[in-house]
N, C-alpha and C positions, 0 to 999 in steps of 0.2 A: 346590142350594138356597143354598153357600155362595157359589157364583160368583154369582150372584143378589144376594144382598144388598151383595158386594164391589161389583158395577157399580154399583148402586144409589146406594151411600154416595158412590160417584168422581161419579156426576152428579150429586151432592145438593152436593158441595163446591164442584165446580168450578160451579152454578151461583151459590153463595155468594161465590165469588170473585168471579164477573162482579158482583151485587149489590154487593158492597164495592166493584170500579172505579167503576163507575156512579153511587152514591153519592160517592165520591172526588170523580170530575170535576164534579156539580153542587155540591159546596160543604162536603156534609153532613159529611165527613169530613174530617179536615187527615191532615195525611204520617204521624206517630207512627201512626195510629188505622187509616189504612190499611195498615200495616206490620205491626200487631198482629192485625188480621184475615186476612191472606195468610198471614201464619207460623202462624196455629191452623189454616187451610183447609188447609192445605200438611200438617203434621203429621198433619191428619186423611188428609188423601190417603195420606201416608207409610205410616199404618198399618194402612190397607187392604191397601196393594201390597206390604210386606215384615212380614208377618205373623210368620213367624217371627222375625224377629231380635228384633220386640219380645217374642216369646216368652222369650229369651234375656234380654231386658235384665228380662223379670219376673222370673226366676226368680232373679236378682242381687240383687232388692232382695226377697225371699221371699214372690212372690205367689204362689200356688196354681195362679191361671187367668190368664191376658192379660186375659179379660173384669173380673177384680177390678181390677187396674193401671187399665183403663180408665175404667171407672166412680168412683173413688176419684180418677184424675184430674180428669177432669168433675165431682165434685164439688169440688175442689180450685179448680178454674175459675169455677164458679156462685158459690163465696163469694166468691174475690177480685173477679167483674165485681160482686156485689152490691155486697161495700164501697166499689167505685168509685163505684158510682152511687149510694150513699147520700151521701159528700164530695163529688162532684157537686151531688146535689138539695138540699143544707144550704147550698155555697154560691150555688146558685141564687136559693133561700129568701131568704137576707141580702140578697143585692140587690137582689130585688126587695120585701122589706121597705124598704130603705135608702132608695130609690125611691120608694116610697109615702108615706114619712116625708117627702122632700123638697117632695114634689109637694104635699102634704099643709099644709106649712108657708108655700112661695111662694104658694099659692090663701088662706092665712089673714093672709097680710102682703099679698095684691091688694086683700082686702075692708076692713081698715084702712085 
């Protein structure tokens, strides 16, 4: 069962991987963003394949289970990409606010 889910997680990554190239080379992604997505695939690979050592590196920082470490990571992770993508969509927001205001003002100084 365990060998099961380990294969599993390995083609779940690495088709994640292939996704982030693929995204990369059509544009979606710039160099930082595909770097940041290889090194969490990669990670995730890593701790599929050497299980125990992260068992080792949990018991250092005094997790009970590797599954605790993990999940406490992954949440770790879901808030830092949320807060990204909230300064993201705030300055997205502003400019295209900024945007509307301009657009808004040149169509009122047309009709004058």
């Amino acid at each position: 069962m365990i060998i099961g889910l380990q294969i599993s997680a390995l083609i779940f990554s690495f088709v994640m991987i292939y996704f982030a190239v693929i995204h990369y080379k059509k544009g979606t992604l710039n160099g930082s963003e595909i770097f940041f997505w290889i090194v969490i695939w990669s990670f995730a690979i890593f701790a599929v394949v050497f299980t125990d050592l992260l068992r080792i590196f949990a018991a250092t920082f005094y997790f009970t289970r590797l599954f605790d470490m993990m999940v406490f990571g992954g949440f770790f992770l879901v808030i830092i990409l949320a807060a990204r993508s909230y300064v993201v969509t705030k300055k997205l927001e502003k400019k295209l606010e900024d945007l509307v205001r301009k657009e808004a003002i040149r169509k009122l100084k047309i009709k004058n």
